[in-house]
PDB file of N, CA, C and O in Angstrom:
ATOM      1  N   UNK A   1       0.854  -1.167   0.000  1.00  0.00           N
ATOM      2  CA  UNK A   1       0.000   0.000   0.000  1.00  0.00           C
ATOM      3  C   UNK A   1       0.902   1.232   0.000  1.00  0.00           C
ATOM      4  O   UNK A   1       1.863   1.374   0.755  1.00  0.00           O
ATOM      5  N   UNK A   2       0.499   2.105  -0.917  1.00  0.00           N
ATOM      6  CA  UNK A   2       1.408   3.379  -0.982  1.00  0.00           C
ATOM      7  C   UNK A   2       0.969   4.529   0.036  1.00  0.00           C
ATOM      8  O   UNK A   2      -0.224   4.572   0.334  1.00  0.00           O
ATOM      9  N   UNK A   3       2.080   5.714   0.739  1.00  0.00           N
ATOM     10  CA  UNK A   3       1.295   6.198   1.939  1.00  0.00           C
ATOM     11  C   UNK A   3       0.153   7.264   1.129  1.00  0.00           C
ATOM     12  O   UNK A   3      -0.690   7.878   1.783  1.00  0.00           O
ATOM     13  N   UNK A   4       0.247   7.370  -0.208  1.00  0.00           N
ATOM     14  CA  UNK A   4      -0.729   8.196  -0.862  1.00  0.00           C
ATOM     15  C   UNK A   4      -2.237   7.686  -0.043  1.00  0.00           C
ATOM     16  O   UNK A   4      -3.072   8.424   0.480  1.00  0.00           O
ATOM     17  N   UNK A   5      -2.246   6.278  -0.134  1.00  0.00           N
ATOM     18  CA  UNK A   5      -3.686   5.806  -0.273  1.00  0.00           C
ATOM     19  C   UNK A   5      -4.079   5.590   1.362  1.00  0.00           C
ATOM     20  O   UNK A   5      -5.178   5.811   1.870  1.00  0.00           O
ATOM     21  N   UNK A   6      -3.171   5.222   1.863  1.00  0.00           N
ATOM     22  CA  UNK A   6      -3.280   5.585   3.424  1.00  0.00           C
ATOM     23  C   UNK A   6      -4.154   6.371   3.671  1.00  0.00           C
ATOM     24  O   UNK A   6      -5.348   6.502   3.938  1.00  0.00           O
ATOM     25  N   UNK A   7      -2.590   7.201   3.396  1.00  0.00           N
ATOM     26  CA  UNK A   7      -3.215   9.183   3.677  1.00  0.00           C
ATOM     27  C   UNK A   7      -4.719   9.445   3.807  1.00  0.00           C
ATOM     28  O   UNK A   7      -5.437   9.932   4.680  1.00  0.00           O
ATOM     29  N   UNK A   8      -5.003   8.655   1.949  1.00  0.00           N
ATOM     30  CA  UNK A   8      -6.442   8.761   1.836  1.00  0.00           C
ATOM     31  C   UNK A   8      -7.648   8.361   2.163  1.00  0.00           C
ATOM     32  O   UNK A   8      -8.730   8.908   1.947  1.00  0.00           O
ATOM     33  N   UNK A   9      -7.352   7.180   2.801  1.00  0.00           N
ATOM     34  CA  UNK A   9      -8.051   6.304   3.314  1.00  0.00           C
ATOM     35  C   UNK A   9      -8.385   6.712   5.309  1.00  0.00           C
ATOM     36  O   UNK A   9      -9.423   6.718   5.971  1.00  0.00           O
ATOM     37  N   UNK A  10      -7.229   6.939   5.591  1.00  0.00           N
ATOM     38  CA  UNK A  10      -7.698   7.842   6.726  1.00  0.00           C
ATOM     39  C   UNK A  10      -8.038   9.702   6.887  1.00  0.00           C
ATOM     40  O   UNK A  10      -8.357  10.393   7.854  1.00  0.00           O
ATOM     41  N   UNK A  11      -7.823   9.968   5.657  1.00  0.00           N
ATOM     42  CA  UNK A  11      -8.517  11.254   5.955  1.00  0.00           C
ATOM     43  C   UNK A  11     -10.164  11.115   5.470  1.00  0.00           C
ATOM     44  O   UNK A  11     -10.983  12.002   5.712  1.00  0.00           O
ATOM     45  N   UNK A  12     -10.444  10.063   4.868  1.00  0.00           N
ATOM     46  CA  UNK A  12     -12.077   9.959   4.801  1.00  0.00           C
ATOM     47  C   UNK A  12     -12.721   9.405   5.677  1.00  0.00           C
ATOM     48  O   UNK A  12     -13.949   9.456   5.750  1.00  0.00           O
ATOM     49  N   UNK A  13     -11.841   8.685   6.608  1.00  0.00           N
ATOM     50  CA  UNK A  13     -12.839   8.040   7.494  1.00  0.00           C
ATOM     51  C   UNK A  13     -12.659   8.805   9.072  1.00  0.00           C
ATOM     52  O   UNK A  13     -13.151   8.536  10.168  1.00  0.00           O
ATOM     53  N   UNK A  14     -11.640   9.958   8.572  1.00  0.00           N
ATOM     54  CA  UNK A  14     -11.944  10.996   9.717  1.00  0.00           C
ATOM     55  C   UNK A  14     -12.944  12.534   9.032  1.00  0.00           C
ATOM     56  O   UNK A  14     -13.542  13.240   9.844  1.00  0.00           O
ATOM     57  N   UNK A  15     -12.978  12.794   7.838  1.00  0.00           N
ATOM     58  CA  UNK A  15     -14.406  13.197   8.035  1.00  0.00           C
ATOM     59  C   UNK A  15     -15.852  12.483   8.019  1.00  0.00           C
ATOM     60  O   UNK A  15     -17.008  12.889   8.145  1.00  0.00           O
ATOM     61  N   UNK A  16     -15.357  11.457   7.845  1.00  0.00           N
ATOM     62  CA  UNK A  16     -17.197  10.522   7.759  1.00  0.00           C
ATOM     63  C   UNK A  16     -17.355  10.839   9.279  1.00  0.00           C
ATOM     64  O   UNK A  16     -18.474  11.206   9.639  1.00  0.00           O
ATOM     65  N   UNK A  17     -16.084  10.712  10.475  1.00  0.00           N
ATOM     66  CA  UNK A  17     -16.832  10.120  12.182  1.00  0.00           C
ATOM     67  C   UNK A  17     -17.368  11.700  12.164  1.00  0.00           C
ATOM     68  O   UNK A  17     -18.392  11.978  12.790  1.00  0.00           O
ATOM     69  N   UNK A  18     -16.370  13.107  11.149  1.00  0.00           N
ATOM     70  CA  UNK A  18     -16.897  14.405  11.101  1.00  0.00           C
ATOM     71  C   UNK A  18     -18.410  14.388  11.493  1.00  0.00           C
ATOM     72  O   UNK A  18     -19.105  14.678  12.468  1.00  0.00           O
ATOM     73  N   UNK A  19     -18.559  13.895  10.217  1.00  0.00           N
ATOM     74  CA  UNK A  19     -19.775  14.157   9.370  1.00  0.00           C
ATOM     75  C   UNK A  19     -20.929  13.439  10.347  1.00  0.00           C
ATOM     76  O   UNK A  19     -22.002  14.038  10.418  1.00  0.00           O
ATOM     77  N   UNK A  20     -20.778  12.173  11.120  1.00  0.00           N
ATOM     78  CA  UNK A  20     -21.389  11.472  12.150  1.00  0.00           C
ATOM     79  C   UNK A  20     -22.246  12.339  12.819  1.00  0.00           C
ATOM     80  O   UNK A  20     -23.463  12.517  12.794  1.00  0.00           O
ATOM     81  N   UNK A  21     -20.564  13.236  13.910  1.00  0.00           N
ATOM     82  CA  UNK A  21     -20.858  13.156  15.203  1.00  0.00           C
ATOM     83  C   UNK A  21     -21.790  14.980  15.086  1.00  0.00           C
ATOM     84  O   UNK A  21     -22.517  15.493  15.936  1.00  0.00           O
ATOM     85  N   UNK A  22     -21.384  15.520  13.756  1.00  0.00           N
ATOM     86  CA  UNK A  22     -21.448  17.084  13.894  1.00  0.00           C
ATOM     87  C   UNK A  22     -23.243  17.164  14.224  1.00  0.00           C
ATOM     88  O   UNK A  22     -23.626  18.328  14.347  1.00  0.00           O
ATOM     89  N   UNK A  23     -24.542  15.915  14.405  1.00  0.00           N
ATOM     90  CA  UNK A  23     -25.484  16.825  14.518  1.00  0.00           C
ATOM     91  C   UNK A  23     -25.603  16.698  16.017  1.00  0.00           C
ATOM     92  O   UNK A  23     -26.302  17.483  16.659  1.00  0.00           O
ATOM     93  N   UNK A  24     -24.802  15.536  16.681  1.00  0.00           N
ATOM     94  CA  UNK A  24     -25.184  15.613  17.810  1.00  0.00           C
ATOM     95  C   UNK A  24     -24.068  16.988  18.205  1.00  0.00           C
ATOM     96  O   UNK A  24     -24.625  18.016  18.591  1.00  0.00           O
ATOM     97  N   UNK A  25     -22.943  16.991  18.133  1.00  0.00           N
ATOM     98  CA  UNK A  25     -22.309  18.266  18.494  1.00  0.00           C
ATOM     99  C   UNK A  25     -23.243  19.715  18.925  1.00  0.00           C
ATOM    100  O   UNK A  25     -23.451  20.325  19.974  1.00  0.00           O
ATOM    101  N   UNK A  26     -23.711  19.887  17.309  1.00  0.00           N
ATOM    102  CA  UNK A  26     -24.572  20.890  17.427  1.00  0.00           C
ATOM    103  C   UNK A  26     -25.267  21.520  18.223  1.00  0.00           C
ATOM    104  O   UNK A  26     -25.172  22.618  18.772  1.00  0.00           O
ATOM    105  N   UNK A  27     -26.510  20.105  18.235  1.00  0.00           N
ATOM    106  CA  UNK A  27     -27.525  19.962  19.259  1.00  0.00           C
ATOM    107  C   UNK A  27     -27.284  20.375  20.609  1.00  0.00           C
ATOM    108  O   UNK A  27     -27.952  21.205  21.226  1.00  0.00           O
ATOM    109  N   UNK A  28     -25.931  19.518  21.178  1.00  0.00           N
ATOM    110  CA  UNK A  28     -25.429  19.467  22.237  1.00  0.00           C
ATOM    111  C   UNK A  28     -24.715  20.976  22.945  1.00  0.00           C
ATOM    112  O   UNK A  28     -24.674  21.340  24.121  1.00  0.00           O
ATOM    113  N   UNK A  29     -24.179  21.661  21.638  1.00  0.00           N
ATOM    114  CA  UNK A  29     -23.901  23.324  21.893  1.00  0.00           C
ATOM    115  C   UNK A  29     -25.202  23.754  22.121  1.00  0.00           C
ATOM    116  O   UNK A  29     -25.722  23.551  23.218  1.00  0.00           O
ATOM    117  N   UNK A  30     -25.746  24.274  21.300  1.00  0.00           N
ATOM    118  CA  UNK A  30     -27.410  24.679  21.589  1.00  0.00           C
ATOM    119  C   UNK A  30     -27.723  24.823  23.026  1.00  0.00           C
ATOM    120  O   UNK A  30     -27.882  25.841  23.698  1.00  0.00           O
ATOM    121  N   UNK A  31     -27.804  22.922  23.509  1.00  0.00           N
ATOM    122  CA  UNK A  31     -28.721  23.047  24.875  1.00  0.00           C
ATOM    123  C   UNK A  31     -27.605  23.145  25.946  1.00  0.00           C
ATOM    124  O   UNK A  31     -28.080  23.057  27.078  1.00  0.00           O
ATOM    125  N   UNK A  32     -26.272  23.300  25.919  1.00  0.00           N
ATOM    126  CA  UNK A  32     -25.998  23.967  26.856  1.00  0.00           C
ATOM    127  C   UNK A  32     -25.792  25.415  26.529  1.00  0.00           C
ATOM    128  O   UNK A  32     -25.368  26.048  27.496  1.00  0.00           O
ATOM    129  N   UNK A  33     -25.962  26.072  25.509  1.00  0.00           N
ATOM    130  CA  UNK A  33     -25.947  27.554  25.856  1.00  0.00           C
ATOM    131  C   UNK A  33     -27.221  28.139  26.187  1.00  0.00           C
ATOM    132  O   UNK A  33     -27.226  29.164  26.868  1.00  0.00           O
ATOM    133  N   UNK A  34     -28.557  27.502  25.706  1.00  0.00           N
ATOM    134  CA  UNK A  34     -29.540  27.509  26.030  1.00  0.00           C
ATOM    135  C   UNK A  34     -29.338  27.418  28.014  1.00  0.00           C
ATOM    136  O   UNK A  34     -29.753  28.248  28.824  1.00  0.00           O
ATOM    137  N   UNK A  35     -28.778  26.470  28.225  1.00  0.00           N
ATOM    138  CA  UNK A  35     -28.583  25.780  29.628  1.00  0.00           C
ATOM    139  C   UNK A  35     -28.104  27.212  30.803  1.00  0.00           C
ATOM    140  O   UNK A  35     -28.580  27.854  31.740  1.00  0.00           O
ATOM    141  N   UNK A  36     -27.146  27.142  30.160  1.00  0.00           N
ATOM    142  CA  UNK A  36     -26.040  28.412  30.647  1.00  0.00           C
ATOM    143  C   UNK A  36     -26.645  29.626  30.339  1.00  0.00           C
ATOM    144  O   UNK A  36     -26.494  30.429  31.260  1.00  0.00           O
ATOM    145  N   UNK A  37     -27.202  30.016  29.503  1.00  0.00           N
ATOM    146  CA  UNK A  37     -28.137  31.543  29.804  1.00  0.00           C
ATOM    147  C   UNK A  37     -29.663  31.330  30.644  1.00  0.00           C
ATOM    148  O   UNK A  37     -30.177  32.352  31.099  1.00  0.00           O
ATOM    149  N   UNK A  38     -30.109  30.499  30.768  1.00  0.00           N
ATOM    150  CA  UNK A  38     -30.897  30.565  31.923  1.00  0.00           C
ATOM    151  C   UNK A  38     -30.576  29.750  32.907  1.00  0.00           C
ATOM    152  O   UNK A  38     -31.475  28.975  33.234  1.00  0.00           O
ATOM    153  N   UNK A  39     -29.439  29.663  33.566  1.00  0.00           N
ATOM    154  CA  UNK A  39     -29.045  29.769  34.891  1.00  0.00           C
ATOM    155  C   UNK A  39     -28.120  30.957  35.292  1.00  0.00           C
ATOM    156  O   UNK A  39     -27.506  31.190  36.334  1.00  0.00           O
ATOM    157  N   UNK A  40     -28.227  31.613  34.143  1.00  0.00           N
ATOM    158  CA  UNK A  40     -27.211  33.107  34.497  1.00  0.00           C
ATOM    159  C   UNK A  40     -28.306  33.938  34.553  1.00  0.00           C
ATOM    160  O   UNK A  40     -28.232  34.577  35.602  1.00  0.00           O
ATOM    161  N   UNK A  41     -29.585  34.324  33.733  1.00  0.00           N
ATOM    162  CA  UNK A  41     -30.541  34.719  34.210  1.00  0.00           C
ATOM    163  C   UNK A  41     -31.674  34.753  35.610  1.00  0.00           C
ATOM    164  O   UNK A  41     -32.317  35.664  36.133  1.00  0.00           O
ATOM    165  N   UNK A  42     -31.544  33.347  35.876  1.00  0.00           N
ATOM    166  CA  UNK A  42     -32.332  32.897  37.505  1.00  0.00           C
ATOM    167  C   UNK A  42     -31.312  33.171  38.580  1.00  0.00           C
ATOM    168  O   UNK A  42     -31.459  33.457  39.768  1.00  0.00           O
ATOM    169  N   UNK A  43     -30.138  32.989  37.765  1.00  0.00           N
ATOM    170  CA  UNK A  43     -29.214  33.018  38.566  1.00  0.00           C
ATOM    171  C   UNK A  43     -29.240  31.015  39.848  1.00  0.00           C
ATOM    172  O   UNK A  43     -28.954  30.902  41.039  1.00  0.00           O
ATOM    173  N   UNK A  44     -29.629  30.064  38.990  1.00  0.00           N
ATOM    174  CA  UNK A  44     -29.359  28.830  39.651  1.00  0.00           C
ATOM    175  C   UNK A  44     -28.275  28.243  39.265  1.00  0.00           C
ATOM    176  O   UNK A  44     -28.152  28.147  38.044  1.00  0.00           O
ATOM    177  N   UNK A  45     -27.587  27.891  39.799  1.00  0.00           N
ATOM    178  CA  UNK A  45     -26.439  27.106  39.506  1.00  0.00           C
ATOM    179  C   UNK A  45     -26.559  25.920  40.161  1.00  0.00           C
ATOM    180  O   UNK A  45     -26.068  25.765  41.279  1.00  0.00           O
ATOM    181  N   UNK A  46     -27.379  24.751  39.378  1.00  0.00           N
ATOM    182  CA  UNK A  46     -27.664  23.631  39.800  1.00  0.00           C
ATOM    183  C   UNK A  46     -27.210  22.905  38.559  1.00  0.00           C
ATOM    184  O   UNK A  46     -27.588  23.325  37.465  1.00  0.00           O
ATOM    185  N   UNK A  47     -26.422  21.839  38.647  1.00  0.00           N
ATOM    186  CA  UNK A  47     -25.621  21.260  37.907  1.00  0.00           C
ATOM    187  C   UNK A  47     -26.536  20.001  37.087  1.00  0.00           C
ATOM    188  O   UNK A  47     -26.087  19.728  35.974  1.00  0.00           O
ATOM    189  N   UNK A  48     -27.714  19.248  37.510  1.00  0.00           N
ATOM    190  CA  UNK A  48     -28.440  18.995  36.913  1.00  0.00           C
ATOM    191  C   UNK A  48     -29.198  19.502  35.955  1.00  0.00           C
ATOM    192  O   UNK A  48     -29.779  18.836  35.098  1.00  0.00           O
ATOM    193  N   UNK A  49     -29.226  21.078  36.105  1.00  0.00           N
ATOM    194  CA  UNK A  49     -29.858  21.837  35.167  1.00  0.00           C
ATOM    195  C   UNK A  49     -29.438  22.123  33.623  1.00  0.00           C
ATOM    196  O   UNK A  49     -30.053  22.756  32.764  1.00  0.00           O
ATOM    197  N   UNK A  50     -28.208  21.458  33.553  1.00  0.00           N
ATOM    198  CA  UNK A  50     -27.340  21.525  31.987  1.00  0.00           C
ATOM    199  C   UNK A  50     -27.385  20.327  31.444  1.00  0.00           C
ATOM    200  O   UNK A  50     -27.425  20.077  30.239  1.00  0.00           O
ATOM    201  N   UNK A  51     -27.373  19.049  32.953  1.00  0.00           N
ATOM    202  CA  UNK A  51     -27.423  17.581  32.266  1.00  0.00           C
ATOM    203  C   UNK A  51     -28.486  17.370  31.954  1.00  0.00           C
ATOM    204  O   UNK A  51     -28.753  17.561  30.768  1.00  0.00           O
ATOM    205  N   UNK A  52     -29.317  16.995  32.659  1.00  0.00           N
ATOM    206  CA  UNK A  52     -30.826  16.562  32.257  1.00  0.00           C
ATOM    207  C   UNK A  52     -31.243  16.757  31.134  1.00  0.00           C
ATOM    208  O   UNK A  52     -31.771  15.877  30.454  1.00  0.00           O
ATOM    209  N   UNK A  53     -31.042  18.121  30.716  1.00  0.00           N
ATOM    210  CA  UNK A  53     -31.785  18.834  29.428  1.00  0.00           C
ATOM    211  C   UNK A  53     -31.026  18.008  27.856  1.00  0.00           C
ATOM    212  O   UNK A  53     -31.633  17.784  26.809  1.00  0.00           O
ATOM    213  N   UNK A  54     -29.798  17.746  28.112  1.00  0.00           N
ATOM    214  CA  UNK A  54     -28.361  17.365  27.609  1.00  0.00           C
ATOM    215  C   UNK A  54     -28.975  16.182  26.961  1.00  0.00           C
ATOM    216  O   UNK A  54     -28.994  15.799  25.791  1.00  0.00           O
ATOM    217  N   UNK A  55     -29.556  15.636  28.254  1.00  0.00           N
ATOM    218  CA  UNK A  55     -29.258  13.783  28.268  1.00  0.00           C
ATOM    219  C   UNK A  55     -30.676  13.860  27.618  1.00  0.00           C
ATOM    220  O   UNK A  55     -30.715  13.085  26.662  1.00  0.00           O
ATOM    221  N   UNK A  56     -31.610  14.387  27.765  1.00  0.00           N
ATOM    222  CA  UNK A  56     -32.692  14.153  26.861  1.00  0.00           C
ATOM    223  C   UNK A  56     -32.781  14.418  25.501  1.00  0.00           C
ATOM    224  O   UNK A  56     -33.299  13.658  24.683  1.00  0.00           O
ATOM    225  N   UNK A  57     -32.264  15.524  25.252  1.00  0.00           N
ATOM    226  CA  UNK A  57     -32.176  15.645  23.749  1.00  0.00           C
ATOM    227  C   UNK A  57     -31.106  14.831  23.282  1.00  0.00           C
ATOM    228  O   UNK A  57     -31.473  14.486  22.158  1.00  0.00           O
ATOM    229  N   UNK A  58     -29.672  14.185  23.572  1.00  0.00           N
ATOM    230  CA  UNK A  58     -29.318  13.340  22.891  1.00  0.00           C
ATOM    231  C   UNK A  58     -29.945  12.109  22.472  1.00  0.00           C
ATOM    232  O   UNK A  58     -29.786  11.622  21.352  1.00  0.00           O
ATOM    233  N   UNK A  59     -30.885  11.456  23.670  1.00  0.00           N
ATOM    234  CA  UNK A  59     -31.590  10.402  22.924  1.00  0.00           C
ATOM    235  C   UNK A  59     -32.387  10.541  22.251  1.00  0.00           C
ATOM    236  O   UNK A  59     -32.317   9.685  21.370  1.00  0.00           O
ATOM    237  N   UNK A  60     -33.666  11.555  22.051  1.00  0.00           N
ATOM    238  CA  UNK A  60     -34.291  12.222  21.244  1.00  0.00           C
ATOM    239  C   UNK A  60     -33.679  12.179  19.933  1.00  0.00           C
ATOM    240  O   UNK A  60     -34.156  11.703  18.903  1.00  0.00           O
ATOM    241  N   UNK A  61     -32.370  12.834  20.137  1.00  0.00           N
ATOM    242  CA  UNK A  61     -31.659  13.062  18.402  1.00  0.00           C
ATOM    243  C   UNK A  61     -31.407  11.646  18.308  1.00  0.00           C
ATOM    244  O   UNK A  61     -31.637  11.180  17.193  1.00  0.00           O
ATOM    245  N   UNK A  62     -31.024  10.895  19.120  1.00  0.00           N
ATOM    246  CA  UNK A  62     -30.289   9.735  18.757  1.00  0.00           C
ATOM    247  C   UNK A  62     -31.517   8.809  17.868  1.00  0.00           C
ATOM    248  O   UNK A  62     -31.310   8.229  16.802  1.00  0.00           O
ATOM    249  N   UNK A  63     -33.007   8.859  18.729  1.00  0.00           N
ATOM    250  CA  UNK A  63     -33.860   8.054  18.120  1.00  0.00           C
ATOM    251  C   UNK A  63     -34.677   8.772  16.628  1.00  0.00           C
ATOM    252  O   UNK A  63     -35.645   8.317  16.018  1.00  0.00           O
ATOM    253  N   UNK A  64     -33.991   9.851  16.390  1.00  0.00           N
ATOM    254  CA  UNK A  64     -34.620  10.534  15.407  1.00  0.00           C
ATOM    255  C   UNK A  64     -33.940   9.905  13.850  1.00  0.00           C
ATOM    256  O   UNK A  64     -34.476   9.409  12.859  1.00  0.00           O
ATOM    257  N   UNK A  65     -32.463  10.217  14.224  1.00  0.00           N
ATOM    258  CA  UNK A  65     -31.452  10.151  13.437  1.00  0.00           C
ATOM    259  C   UNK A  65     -30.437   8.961  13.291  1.00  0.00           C
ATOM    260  O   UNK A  65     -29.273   8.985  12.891  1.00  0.00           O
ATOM    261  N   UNK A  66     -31.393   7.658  13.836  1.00  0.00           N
ATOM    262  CA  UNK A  66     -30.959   6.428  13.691  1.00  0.00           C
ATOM    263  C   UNK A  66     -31.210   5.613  12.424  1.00  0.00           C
ATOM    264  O   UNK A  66     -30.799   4.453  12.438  1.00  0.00           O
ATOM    265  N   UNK A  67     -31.800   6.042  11.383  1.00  0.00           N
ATOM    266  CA  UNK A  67     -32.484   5.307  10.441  1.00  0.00           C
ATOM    267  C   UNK A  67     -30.919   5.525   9.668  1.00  0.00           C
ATOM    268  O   UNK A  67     -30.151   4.800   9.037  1.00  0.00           O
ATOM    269  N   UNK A  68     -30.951   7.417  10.256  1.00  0.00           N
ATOM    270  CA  UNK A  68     -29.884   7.959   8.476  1.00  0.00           C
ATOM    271  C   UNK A  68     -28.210   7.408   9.072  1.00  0.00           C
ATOM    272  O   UNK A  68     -27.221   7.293   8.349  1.00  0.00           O
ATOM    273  N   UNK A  69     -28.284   7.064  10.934  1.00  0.00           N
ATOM    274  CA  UNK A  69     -26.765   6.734  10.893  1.00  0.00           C
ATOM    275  C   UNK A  69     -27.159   5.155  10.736  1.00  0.00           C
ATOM    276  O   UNK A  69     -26.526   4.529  11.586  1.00  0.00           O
ATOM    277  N   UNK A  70     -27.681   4.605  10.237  1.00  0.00           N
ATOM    278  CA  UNK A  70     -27.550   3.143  10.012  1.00  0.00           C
ATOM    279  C   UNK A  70     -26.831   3.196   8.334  1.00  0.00           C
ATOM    280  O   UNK A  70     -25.742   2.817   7.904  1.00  0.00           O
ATOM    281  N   UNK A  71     -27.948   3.815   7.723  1.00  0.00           N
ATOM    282  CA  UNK A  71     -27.764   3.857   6.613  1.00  0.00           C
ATOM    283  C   UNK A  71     -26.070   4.068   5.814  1.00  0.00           C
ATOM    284  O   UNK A  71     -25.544   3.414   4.914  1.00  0.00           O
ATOM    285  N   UNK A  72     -25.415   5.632   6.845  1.00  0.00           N
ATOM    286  CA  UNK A  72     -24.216   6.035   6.297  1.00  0.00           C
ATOM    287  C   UNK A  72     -23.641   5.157   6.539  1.00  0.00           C
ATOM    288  O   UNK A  72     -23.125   4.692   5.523  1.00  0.00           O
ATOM    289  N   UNK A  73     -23.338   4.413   7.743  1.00  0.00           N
ATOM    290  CA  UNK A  73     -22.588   3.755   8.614  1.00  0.00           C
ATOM    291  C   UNK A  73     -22.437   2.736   7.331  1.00  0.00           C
ATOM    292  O   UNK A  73     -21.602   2.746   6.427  1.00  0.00           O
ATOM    293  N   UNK A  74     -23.524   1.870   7.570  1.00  0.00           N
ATOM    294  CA  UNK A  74     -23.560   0.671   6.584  1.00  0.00           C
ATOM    295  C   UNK A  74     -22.619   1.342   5.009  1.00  0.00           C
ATOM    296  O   UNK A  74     -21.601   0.969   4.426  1.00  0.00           O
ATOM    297  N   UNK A  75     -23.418   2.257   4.832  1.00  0.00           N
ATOM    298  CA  UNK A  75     -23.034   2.728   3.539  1.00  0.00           C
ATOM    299  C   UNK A  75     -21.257   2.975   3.118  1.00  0.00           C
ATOM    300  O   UNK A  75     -20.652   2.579   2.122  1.00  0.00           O
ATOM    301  N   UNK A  76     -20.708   3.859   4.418  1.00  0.00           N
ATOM    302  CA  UNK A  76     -19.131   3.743   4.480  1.00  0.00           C
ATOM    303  C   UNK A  76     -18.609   2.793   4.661  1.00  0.00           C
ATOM    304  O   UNK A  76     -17.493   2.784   4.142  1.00  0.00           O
ATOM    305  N   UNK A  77     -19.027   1.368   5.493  1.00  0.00           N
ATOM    306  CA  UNK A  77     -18.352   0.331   5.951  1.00  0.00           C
ATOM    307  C   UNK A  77     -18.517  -0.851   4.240  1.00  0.00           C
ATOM    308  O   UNK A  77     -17.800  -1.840   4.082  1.00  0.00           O
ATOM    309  N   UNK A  78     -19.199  -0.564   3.581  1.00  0.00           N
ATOM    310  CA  UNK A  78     -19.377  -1.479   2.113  1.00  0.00           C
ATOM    311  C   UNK A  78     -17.987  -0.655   1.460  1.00  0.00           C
ATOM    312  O   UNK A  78     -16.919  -1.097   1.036  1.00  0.00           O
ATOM    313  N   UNK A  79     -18.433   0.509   1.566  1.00  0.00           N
ATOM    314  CA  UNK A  79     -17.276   1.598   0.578  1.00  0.00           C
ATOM    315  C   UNK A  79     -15.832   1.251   1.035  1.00  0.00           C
ATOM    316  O   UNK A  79     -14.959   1.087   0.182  1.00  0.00           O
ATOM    317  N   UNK A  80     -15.535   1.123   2.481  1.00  0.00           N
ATOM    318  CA  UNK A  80     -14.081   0.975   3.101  1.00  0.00           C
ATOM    319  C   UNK A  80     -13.871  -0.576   2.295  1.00  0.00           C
ATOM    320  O   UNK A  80     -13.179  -0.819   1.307  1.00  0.00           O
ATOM    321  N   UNK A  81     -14.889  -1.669   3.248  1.00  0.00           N
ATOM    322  CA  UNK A  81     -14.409  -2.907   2.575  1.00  0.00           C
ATOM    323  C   UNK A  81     -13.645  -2.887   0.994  1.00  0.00           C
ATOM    324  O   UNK A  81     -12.450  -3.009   0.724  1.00  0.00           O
ATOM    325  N   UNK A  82     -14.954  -2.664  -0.018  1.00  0.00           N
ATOM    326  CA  UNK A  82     -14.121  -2.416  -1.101  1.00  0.00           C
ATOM    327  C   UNK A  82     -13.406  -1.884  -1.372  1.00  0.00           C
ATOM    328  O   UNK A  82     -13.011  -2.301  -2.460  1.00  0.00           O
ATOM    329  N   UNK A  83     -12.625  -0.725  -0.906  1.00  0.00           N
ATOM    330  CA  UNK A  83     -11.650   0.064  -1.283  1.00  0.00           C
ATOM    331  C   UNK A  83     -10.265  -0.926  -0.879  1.00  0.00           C
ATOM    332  O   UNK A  83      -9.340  -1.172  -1.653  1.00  0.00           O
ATOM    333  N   UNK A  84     -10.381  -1.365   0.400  1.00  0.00           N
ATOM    334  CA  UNK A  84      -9.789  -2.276   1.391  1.00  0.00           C
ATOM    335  C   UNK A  84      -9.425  -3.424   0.238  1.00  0.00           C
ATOM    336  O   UNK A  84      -8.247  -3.663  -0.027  1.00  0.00           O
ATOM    337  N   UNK A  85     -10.333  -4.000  -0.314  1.00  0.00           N
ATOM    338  CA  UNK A  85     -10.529  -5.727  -1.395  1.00  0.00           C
ATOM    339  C   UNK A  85      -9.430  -4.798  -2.352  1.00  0.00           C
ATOM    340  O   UNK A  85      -9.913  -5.792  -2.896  1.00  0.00           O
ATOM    341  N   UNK A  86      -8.826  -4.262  -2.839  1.00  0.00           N
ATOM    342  CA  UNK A  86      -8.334  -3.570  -3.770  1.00  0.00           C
ATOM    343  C   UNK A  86      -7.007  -3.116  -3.562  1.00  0.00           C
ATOM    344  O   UNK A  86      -6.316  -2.630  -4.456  1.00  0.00           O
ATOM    345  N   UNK A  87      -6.642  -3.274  -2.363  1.00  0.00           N
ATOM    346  CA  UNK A  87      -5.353  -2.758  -1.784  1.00  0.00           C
ATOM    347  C   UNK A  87      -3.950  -3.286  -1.871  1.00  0.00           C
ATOM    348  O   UNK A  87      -2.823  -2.792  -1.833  1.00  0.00           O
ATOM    349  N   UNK A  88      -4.548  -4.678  -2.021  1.00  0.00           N
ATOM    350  CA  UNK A  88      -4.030  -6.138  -2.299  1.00  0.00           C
ATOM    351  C   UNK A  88      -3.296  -6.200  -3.465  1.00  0.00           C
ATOM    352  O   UNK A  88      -2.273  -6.880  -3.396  1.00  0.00           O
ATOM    353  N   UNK A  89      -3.652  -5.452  -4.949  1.00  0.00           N
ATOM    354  CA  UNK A  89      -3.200  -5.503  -6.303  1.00  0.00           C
ATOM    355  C   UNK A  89      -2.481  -4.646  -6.328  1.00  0.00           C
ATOM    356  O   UNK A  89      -1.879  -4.375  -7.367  1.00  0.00           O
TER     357      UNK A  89
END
């Protein structure tokens, strides 16, 4: 294997985990700034008040957006194999 294809082979499968993880990221910025401006407003600083909210919307997203990470997942892991079956020649 030449380090060209390496190279290439791991810089796609570090933006695919990109491409994965960026809606939970998102989400996850959101509800803690959401989190963090109303406990700077009430002024509570109760530490459950950032998780809870956290931990619900990740499974929420998680059960929303399970159909499309099956799909990529599956979809990159056929693409790697074959690229992988080919490496050999």
């Amino acid at each position: 294997m030449n380090p060209e294809l390496a190279i290439d082979l791991f810089k796609t499968t570090v933006v695919f985990a990109l491409y994965i993880v960026a809606p939970f990221l998102g989400v996850m910025l959101v509800i803690g700034l959401l989190a963090s401006l109303f406990q700077s407003v009430t002024s509570m600083q109760e530490q459950t008040l950032t998780f809870v909210p956290k931990l619900v919307a990740l499974a929420a997203l998680l059960l929303v957006l399970t159909p499309w990470l099956l799909r990529s997942l599956s979809e990159f892991a056929i693409t790697m194999v074959t690229r992988m079956g080919t490496l050999g020649h």
